[in-house]
C-alpha positions in Angstrom: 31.2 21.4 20.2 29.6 21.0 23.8 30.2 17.4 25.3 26.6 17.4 26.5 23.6 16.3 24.2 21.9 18.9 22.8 18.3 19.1 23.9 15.2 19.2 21.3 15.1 23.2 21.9 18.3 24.1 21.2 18.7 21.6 18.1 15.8 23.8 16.6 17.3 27.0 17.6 20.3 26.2 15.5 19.3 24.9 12.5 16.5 27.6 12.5 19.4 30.5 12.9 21.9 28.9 10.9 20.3 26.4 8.1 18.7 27.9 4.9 15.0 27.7 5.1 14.4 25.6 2.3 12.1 22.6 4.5 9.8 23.0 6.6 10.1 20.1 9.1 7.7 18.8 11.6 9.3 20.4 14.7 10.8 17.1 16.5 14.5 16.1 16.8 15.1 12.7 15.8 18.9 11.8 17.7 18.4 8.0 17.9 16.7 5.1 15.5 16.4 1.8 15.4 13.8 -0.8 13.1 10.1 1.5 13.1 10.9 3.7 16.3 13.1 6.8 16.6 13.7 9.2 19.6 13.6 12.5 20.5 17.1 14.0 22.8 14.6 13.7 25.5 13.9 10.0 25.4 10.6 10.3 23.7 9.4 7.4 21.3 8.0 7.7 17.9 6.6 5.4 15.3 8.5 6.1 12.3 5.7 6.3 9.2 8.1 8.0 6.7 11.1 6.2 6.6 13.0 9.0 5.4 10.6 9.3 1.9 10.9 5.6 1.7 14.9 5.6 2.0 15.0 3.4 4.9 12.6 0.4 3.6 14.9 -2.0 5.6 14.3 0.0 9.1 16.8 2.1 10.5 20.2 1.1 11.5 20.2 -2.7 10.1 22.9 -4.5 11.8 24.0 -6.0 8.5 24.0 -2.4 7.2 25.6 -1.2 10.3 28.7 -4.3 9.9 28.8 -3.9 6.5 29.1 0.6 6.4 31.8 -0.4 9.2 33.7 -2.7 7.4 34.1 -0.9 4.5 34.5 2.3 5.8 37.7 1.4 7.5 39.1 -0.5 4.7 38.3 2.2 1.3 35.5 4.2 1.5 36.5 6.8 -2.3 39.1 6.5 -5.0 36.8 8.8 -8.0 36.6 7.4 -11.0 39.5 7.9 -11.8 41.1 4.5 -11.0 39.4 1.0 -10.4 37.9 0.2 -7.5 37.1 -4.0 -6.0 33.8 -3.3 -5.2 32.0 -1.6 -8.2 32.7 -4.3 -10.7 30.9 -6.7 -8.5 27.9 -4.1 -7.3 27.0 -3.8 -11.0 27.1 -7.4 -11.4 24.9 -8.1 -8.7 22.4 -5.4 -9.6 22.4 -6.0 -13.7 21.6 -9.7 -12.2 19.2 -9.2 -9.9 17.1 -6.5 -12.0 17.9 -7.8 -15.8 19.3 -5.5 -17.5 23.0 -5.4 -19.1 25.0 -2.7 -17.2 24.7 0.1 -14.4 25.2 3.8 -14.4 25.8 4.5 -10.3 25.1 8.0 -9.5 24.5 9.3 -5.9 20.8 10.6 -5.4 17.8 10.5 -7.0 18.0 12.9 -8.9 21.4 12.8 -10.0 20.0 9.6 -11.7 17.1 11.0 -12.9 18.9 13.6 -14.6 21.2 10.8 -16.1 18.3 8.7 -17.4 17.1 11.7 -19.7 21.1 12.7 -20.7 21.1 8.4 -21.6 17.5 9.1 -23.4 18.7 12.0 -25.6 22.2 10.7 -26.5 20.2 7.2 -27.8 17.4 9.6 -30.0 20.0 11.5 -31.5 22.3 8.0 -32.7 20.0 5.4 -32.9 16.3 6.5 -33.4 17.9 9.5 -35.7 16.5 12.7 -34.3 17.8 16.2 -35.0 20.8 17.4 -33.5 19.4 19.6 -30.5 15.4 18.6 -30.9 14.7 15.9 -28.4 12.2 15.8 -26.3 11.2 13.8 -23.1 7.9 13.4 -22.1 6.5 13.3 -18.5 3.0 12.8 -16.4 1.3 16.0 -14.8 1.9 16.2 -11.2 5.9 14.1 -12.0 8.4 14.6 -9.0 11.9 13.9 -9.4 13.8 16.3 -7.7 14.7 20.1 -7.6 17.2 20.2 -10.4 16.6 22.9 -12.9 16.5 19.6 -14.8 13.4 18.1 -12.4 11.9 21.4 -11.9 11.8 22.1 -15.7 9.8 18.6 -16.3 7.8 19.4 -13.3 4.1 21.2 -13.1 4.1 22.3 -9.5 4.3 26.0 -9.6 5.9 26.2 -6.0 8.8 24.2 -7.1 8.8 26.4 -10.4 8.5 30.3 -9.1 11.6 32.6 -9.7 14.1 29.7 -11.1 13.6 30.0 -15.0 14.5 30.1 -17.2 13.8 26.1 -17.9 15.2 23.4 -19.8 13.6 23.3 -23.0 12.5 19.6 -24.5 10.7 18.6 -21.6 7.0 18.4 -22.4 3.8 17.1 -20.6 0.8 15.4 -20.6 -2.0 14.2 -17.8 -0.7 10.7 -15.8 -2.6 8.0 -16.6 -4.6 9.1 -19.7 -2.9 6.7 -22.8 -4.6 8.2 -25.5 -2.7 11.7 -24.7 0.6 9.9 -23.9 -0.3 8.2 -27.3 -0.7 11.5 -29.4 2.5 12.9 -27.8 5.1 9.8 -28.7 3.6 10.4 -32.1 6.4 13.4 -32.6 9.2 11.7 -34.0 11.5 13.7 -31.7 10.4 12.1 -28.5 13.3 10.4 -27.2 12.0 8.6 -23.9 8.6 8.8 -21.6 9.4 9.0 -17.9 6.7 7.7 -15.7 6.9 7.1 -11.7 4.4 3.7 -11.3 2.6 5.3 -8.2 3.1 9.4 -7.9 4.5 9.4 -4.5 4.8 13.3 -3.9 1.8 14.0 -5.2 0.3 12.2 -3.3 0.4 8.9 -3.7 -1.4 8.5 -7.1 -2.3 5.3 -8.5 -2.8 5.1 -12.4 -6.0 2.6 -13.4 -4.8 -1.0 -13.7 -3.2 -1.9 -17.1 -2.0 1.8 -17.5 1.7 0.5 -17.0 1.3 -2.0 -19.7 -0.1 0.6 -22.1 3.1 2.9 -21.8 5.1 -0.2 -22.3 2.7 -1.0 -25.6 2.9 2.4 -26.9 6.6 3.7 -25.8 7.7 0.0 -28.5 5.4 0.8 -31.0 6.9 4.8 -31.3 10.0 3.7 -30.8 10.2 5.5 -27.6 12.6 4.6 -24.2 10.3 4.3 -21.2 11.8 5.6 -18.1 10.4 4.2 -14.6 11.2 6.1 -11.6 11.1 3.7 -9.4 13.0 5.9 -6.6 10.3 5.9 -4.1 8.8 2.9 -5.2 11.1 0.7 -5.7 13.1 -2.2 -3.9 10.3 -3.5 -2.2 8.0 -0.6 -0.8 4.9 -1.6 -2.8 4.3 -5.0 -2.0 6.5 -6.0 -5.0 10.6 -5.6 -5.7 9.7 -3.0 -8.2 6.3 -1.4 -9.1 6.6 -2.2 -12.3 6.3 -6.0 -11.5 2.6 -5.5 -10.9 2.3 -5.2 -14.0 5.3 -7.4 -15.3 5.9 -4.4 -17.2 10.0 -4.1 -18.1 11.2 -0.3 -18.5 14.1 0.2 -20.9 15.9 2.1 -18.2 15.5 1.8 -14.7 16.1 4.2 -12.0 16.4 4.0 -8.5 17.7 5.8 -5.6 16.7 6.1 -1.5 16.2 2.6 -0.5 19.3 1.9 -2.3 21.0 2.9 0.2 19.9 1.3 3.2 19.6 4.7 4.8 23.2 5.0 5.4 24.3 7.1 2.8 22.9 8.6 -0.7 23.4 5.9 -3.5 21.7 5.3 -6.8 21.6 4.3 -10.6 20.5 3.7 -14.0 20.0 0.2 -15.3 19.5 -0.6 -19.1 20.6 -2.1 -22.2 23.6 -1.9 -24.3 22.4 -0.1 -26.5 20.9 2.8 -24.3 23.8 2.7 -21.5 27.3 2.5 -23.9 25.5 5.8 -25.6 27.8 7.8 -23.4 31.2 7.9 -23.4 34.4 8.7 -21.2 34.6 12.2 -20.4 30.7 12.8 -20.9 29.1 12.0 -17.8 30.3 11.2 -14.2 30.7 11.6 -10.7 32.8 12.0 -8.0 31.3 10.1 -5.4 29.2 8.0 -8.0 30.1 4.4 -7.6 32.5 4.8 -4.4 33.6 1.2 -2.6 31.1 2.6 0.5 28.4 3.2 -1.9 28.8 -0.3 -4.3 29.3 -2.1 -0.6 26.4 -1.1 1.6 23.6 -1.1 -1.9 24.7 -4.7 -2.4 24.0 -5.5 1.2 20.9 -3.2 1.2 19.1 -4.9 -1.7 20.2 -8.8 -0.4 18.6 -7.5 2.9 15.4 -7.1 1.1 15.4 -10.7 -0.7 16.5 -12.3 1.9 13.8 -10.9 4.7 11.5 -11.1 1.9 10.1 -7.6 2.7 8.6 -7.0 -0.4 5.9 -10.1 0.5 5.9 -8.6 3.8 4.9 -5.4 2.6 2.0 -6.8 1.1 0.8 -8.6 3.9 1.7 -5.2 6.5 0.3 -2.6 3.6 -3.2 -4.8 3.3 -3.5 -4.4 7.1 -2.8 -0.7 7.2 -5.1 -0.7 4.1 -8.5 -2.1 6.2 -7.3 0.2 9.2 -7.3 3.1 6.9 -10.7 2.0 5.2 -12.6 1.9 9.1 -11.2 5.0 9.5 -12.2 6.7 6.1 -15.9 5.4 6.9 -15.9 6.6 10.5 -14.9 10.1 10.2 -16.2 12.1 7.8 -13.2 14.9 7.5 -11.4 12.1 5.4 -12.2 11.1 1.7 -10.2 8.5 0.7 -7.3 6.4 1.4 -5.3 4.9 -1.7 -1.8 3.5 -1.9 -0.3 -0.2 -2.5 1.8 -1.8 -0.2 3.2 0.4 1.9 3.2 3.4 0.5 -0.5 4.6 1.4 -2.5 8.0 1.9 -5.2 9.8 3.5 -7.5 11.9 1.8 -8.9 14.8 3.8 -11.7 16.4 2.1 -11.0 19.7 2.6 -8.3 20.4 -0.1 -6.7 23.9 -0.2 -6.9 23.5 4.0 -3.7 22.5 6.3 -5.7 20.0 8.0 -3.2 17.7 7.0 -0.4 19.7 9.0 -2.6 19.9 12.1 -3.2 16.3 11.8 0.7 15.7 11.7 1.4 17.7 14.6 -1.3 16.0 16.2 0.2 12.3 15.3 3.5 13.5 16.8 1.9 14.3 19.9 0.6 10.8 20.1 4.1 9.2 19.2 3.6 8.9 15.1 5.8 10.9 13.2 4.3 11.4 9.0 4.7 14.4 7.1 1.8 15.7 4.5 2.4 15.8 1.0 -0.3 18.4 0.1 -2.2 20.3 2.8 -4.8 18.0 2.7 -3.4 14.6 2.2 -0.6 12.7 4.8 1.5 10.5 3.1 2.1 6.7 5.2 5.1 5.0 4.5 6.5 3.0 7.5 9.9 0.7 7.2 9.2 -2.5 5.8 9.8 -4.6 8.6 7.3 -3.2 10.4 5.1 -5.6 12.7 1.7 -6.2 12.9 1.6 -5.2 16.6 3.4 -1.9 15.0 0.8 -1.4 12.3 -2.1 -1.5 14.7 -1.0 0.5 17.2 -0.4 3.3 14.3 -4.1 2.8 13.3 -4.9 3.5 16.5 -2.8 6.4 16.8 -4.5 7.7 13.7 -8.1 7.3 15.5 -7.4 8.8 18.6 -5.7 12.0 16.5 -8.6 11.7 14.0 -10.9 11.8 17.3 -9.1 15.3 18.1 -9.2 17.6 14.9 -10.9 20.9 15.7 -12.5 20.2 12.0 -14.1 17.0 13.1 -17.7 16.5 14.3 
């Protein structure tokens, strides 16, 4: 490897040669972060308005993060499961605490835990709620995202994630988010194990249900005796103005899953929280992982989530997302090539009218030209999800930066 940095265009040449082609990234090189800003191998500054799909909710490189990755990475960083470790036992402690529940799966991504929140669902139909050997079902929204498992892409109705991978997983069905009375007919099958619902759809674009829809699922997955699943991956710890989504609505899931902000943006940790009854449904030998649960992981998610109680981001996210949110309003009302804005917290979106377009692309690449890096969800709506501790001095000049780019788009006028 050459001792001299490598320069924006020869980062790109590289991975563009040598890296499948399964992304398609905003063409900047990120070789430095720290807090809301991130630079280019050319010294360029950018506002950070993605945080890594919401994985770095405590800003990037945290000196507690930073001490703690340090400290345990020169002490133990992987033994597998199969011996003890010091550091689990207390990290699902401190979670099952913290969160309420009874004990912890830890898995390593989002989907991983996901995937092990349905395996947890299927195994409690078939030897508690009595369904058929082999006929469970899970039930998710239209428009889900979880992943791109065969598992995720089988629950999923995006036909780009879809194309030329079937055949699919069977037992995953689907109706429209945020209707009840469909969700209602569907738990009426006896073989529906568990309903699996993310609180705000994040890659679809940042989808809010009407208010009270949370509470409905939770109404209707007791009365059919059905587990409801949040994915709280992208919304969770903190990122909506609330430690969990869910809590808008005081709304408790049976199990809980949660994933990127887990880990502090250091490394890939997540996991399934639930009951005795749900979690001991699996046994040794049935599920597991080789990283899942290492000393690293257990270490920096317990720092990670005391990080977020302690600097109170979740209250801070309210206060940062509500100024974003009138920004974002002025600008919806001044330029007519948007049609909404929606989010909570910070986890927001703009709306261009012109669905089916890439205005949102052109409006990203404009953004980075003007020092804002965000990334578009569809091609006509830009997703807005800064790191938590963002400031208010932060937050304006990003509505600014969004006016002046706004100002430029060929569509405009």
């Amino acid at each position: 490897m050459p001792n001299n940095p490598m320069t924006t265009a020869q980062a790109l040449h590289l991975e563009q040669t040598y890296g499948a082609q399964n992304y398609h990234p905003i063409p900047v090189v990120i070789n430095r972060a720290h807090g809301c800003s991130v630079w280019d191998p050319e010294g360029r500054e950018y506002l950070d308005f993605l945080s890594a799909y919401s994985a770095v909710n405590q800003g990037h490189t945290h000196p507690r993060l930073v001490k703690v990755i340090t400290e345990q990475a020169s002490t133990l960083t992987l033994t597998s499961r199969a011996f003890y470790n010091d550091k689990l036992g207390l990290y699902c402690e401190t979670m099952c605490r913290i969160f309420g529940y009874d004990r912890l799966l830890p898995m390593n991504t989002g989907v991983e835990a996901a995937e092990t929140s349905v395996k947890l669902a299927r195994r409690w139909a078939y030897e508690v709620k009595g369904v058929e050997a082999e006929k469970a079902e899970v039930i998710f929204p239209e428009g889900n995202f979880w992943g791109r498992s065969l598992g995720a892409i089988s629950a999923s109705s995006d036909p780009e994630s879809r194309g030329g991978f079937g055949p699919f997983v069977p037992g995953m069905r689907q109706v429209p988010y945020n209707d009840l009375q469909a969700l209602e007919e569907a738990l009426q099958n006896p073989r529906v194990a568990a309903f699996m619902v993310e609180p705000i759809q994040g890659e679809a674009g940042v989808v809010l249900p009407d208010p009270g829809y949370l509470q409905g699922v939770r109404e209707l997955c007791t009365r059919y005796q059905v587990l409801m699943i949040a994915d709280e991956i992208q919304t969770g710890l903190g990122r909506t103005g609330a430690l969990l989504a869910c809590d808008h609505e005081g709304v408790r899931p049976d199990l809980l899953v949660l994933a990127k902000a887990l880990g502090g943006g250091m490394l890939p940790v997540s996991a399934v929280l639930g009951s005795d009854e749900v979690m001991l449904r699996i046994r040794p030998g049935q599920h597991g992982s080789t990283f899942g649960g290492n000393p690293l992981a257990c270490a920096v998610a317990m720092e990670a989530v005391q990080i977020i109680l302690d600097e109170d981001l979740a209250h801070h996210a309210a206060i940062r997302g509500e100024q974003l949110h009138r920004g974002l309003m002025e600008l919806v009302t001044a330029f007519p090539v948007l049609q909404a804005t929606r989010g909570k917290g910070l986890l927001r979106a703009l709306v261009f009218g012109n669905e089916g377009s890439e205005t949102a692309w052109d409006f990203c690449m404009l953004l980075k030209d003007h020092g804002l890096l965000a990334k578009p969800t569809h091609g006509h709506i830009v997703r807005l999800a800064p790191p938590l501790i963002i400031s208010e001095q932060q937050t304006q000049q990003a509505i600014e930066i969004l006016a002046k780019c706004l100002s430029q788009l060929p569509t405009q006028g």
